[in-house]
N, C-alpha and C positions, 0 to 999 in steps of 0.2 A: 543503369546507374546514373547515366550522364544528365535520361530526362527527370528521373527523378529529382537530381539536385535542381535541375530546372527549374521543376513545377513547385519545388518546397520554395526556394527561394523568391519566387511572383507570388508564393502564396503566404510568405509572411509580410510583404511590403507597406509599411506602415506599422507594423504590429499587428497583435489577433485583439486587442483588448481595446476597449474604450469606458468614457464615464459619460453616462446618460440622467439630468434630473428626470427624479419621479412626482414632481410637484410641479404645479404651476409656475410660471414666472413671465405673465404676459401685462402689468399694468404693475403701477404705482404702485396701485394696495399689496400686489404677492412680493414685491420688491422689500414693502418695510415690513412682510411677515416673513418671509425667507432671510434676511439679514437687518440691517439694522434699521428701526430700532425693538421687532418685534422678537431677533431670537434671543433678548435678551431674558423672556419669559421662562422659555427652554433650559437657558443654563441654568436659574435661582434654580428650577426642580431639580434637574438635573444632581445641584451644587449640595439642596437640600435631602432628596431621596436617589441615592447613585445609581440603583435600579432601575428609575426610572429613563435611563440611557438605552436602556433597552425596548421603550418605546417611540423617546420622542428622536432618536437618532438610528442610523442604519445600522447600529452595533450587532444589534442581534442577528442578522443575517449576512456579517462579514467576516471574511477570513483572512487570514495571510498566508499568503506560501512563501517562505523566505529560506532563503539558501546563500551561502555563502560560494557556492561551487564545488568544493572541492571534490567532490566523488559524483561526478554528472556521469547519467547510467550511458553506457560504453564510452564516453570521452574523458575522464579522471578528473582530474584536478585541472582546469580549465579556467578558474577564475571568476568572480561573482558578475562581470558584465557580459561576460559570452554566456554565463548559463540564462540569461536572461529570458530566450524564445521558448527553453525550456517553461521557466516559471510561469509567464504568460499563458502557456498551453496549460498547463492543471490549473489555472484560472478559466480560461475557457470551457475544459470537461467541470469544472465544479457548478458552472452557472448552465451548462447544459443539460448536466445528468440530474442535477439538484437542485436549480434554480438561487445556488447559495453567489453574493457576491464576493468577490475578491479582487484584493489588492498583492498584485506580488514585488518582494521587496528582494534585494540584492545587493546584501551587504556584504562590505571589502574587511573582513574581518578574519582571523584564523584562529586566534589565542580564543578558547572556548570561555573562559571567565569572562570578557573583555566583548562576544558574542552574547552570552546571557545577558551582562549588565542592557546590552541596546536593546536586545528584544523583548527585557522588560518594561524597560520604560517608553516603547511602543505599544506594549499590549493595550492600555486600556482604548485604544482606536476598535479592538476587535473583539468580537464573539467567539474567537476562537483562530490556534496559528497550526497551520500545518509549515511542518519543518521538511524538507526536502534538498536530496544531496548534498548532504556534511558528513565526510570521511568519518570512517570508524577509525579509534575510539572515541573520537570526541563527540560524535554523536550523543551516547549513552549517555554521559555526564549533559550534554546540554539538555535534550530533553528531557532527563531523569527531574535536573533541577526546575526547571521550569514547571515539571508539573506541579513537583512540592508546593513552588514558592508564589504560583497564581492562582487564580480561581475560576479559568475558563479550558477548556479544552484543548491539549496539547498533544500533536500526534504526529512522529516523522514517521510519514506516509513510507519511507524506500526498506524501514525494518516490518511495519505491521503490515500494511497494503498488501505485500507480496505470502506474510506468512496466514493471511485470514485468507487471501482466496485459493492458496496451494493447501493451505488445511481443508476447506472446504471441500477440494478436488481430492487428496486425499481418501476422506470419508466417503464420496461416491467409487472410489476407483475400489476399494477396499470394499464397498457393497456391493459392486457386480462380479467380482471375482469370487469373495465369499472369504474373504480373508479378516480374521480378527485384529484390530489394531494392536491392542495390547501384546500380539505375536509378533508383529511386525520386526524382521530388521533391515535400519533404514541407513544406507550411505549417504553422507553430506558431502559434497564436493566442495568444499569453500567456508570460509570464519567469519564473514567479514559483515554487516550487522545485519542485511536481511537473513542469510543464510543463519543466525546465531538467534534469531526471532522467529522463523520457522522452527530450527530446532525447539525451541522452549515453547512454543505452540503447539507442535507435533505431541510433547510432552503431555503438558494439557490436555489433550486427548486419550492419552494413556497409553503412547509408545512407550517404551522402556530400553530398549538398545538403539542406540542411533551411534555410529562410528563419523566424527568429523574429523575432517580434513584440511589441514593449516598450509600454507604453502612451503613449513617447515615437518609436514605430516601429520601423523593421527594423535590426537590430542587424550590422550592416557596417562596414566601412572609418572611414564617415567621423564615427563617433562616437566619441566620448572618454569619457564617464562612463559607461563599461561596467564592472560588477562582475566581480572576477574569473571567477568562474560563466558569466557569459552572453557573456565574451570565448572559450571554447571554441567559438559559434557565431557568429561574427564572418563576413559574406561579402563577397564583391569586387562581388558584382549592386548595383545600387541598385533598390529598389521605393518607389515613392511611398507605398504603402500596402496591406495584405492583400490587398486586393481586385486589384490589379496581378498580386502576387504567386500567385493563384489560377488564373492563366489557363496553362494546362496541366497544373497539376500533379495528381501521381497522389494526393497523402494530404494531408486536412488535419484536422491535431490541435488540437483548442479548449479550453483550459482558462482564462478569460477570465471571461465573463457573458454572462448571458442574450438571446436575442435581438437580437443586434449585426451575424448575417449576414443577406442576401435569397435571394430566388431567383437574382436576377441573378447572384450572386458565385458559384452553385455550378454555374450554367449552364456556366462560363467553363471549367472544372475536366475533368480528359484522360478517357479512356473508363476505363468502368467503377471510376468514383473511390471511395477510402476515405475516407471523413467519420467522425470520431470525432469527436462534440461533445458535451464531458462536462463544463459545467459545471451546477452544480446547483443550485437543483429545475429551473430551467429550462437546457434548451439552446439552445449561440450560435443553432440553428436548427431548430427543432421536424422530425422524420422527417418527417411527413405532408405539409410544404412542399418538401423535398427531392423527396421522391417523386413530387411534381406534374413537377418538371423533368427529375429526372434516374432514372428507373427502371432506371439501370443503376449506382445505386452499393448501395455496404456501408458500413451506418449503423450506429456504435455509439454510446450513449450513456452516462451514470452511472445511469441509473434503471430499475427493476424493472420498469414496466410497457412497455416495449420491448424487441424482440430484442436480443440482444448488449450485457448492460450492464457495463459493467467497472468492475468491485466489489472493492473493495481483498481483500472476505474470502475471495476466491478465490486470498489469496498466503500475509498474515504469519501465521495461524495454522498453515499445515504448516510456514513457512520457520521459523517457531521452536520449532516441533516438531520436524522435524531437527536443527535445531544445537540445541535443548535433549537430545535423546538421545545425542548424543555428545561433550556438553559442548563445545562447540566455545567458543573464546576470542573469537570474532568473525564477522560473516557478510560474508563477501568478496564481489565482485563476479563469481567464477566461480559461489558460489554463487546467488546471483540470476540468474544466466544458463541455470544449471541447470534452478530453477523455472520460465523462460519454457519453455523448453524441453519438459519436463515436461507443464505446463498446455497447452500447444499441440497436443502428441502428446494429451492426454487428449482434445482436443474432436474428433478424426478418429475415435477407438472408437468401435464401436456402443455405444450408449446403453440403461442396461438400462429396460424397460417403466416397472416401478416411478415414475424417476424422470419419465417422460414424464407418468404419469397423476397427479404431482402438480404440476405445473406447465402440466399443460389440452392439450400440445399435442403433433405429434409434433416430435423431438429429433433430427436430423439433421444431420452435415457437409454445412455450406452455408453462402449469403450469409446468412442468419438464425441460425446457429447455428454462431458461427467459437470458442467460449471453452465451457467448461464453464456446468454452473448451480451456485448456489450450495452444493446442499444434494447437493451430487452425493458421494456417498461414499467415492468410488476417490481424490478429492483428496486426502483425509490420506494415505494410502500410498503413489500414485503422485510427490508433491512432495516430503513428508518426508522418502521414504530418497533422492531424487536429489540432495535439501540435503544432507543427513548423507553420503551416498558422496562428494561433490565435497571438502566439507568435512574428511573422512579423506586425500582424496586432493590436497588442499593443504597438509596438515599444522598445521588451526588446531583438530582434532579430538583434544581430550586422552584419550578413549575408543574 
């Protein structure tokens, strides 16, 4: 642990980000066509065809990742200048995986109205804002509104991210087993907005019993201080408690903390179970305790050093790389469906060498290998045009 903190902290010194011109600027002439008096050309088009922003300036190929802090994944509410290195980092996977640029911004904000007003009258800087770690519930309401009330693409990466590539994983775990989704019943360990966007993705795909779990219990009939959000999984069952709820079912989804299941609870759980327990650093239930009881399930987790981790950057950098290529005004929930889709179909191809001998192992459709790997290459193409075709073919694609 010690060297790790080590080597992260040499290894963010300075920052991970920088700004590089992509034009000339070696003589007089690129001086008065880079600034004045030649971009005043730029703006009249600009001023006169607002479209045209999206050729004669970097718009169309920049994003925002802006977070206020407060729900930074394992440290909480931390504050919008500590999440900083955070924000920085999904500016660097977005210009790595996608080649998209980004600006990340870190605003000292909380009152969610008072959060929208600024990051509207930022947007017109970008082609598109990824939102990242703003507590639920104020989440929902910020991005709900934003998408309404803009016209470019708006996506809090920490609710979709998670629930397009665990859906994804999902439908493979659920094709090698032999299991119908639509039978599925699936434990949700946690309310809070990814956990409440899986669930309603999971849907999507045609589960029908999902039992969630509020840190006040199972969210049914006979409770009353339900957010609107988590009244969409409202059941008629009553469970005393997860562990109740565990006893047959085929899938259970953790996004909770650390260490809060046994063996006992996964004992209880129907043949060849999906366990996903993804919260982080630690999961509700370390693999290697699973494995002791139950060696017939499919374990995924959020961490790199186990099979099957479901890593957000195996979604938002192509999903905004398609709807950035065809300017889309918004990224709809056909196109999210698209990406599971996509992503799922990717991890059944054979797997080229390459990527096996950088990741030590062989790469197979299997219980160990239901999702792509991160650095797998065919992602940006196979996601980005299945984003951009859905997206043309819902008509929110201005190209």
């Amino acid at each position: 642990m010690a060297d790790l903190q080590k080597d992260a902290l040499a290894y963010h010194q300075g920052g991970k980000i920088a700004i590089a011109p992509k034009t000339s600027l070696e003589s007089f002439t690129d001086l008065s066509l880079a600034y004045s008096p030649g971009v005043a050309y730029p703006c009249k088009e600009i001023e006169a065809h607002p479209l045209e922003a999206y050729n004669l300036t970097s718009k169309g190929n920049l994003v925002a990742v802006i977070s206020n802090g407060t729900a930074v994944l394992g440290l909480g509410d931390i504050g919008a200048l500590a999440s900083k290195p955070v924000m920085e980092g999904k500016s660097v996977l977005f210009k790595k995986f996608a080649n998209i640029d980004s600006f990340d911004l870190e605003i000292d904000e909380k009152d969610p109205k008072k959060l929208i007003s600024i990051i509207k009258a930022l947007a017109p800087t970008f082609g598109g804002i990824n939102l990242e770690d703003i507590k639920a519930p104020e989440c929902f309401e910020i991005e709900q509104t934003l998408i309404d009330e803009l016209d470019i693409p708006i996506m809090h990466d920490d609710q979709h991210g998670t629930a397009i590539v665990s859906s994804a994983a999902l439908i493979n775990a659920c094709k090698i087993v032999g299991k119908k989704i639509e039978e599925l019943r699936v434990v949700i360990i946690g309310a809070g907005a990814s956990a409440i966007s899986c669930g309603k993705m999971y849907q999507n795909l045609g589960v029908k019993h999902i039992a969630m779990f509020d840190s006040k219990g199972l969210i049914n009939t006979k409770r009353k201080d339900l957010s609107p959000q988590k009244q969409g999984f409202i059941l008629d069952e009553d469970y005393s408690s997860y562990q109740e709820a565990l006893k047959g079912a085929d899938v259970l989804l953790g996004l909770s903390k650390g260490n809060i299941l046994t063996q006992e609870d996964i004992k209880v759980m129907a043949k060849d179970p999906l366990i996903f327990t993804l919260s982080n650093p630690n999961p509700e239930i370390a693999p290697e305790l699973i494995r002791k009881v139950r060696d017939d399930a499919i374990i995924a987790t959020g961490r790199s050093d186990y099979p099957n981790q479901i890593n957000n950057v195996l979604a938002f950098p192509f999903i905004f790389r398609g709807a950035l290529d065809v300017r889309a005004r918004k990224i709809t929930e056909g196109m999210k469906k698209s990406a599971v889709l996509a992503l799922a179909n990717l991890a059944q191809k054979e797997v080229p060498q390459e990527l096996c001998t950088l990741y030590g192992r062989e790469l197979k459709f299997g219980r160990d290998y239901i999702i792509p790997m991160p650095f797998d290459k065919r992602l940006l193409h196979e996601l980005s045009s299945a984003v951009a075709k859905t997206a043309q073919e819902e008509g929110v694609a201005q190209i």
